[in-house]
C-alpha positions in Angstrom: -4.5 -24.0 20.0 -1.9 -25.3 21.9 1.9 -23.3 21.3 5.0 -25.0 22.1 8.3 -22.7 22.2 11.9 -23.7 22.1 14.9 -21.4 22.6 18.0 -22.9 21.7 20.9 -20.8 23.8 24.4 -20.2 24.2 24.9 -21.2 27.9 29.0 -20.0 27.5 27.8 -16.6 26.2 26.1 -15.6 28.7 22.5 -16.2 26.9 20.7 -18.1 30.1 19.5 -14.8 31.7 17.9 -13.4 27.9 16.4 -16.6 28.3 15.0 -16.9 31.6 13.7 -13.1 31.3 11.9 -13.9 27.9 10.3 -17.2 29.3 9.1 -15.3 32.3 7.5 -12.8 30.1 6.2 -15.1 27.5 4.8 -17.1 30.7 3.1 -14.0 32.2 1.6 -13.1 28.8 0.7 -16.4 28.0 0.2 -19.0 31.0 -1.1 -22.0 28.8 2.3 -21.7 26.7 4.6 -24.5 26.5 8.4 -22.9 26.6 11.5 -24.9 27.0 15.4 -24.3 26.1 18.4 -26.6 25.2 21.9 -25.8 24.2 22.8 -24.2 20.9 26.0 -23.6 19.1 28.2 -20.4 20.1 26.5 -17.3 19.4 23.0 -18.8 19.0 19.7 -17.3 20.4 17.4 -19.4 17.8 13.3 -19.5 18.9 11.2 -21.7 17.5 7.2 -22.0 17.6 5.5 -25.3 17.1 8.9 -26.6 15.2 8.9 -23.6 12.8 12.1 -21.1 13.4 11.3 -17.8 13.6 13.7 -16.0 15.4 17.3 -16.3 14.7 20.3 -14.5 16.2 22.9 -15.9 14.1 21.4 -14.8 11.3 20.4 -11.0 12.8 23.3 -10.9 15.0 21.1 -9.6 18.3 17.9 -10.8 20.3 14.3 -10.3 19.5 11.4 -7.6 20.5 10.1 -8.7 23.3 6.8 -7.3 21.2 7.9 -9.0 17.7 7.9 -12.6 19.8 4.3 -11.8 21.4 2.8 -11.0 18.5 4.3 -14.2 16.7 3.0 -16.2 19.8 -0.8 -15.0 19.6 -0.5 -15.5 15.6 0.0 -19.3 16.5 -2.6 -19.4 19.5 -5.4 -18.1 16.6 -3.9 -20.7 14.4 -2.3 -18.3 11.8 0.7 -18.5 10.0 3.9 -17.3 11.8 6.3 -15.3 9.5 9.9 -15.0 10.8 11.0 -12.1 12.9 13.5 -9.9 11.1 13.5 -7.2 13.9 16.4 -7.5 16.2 17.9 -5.3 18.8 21.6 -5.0 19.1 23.1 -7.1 22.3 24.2 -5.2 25.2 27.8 -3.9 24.6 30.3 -3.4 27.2 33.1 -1.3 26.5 
């Protein structure tokens, strides 16, 4: 089945590089995956697979498992059900 990925980022946060270094990992995982990004609001980190959101850092405040997002990924590819990651990891902070 084919799985398409979107990641909508804050470029003025600073989000680019969480995004580049998920889509690299996703890509490794999973080479026949589709993954693209486009802007988002301030704050957001929002993934979704084939149209359905299931990641969202606006609502859980940090960024996903990198394991949380693969295993949502090969539930698509078998053509289950994806439920909504609710894991999150706090963002780095600088003091």
């Amino acid at each position: 089945m084919t799985v398409s990925i979107v990641v909508e980022y804050c470029e003025p946060c600073g989000f680019k590089s969480h995004y580049e270094e998920l889509a690299s990992a996703v890509l490794e995982e999973f080479p026949e995956v589709s993954i693209d990004s486009r802007p988002g609001g301030t704050g957001a980190f929002e993934i979704e697979i084939n149209g359905k959101l299931v990641f969202s850092k606006l609502e859980l405040g940090g960024f996903p498992y990198e394991k949380d997002l693969m295993q949502a990924i090969r539930k698509a590819m078998d053509g289950e059900p994806v439920e909504k990651i609710t894991n999150s990891r706090a963002p780095c902070v600088i003091l």
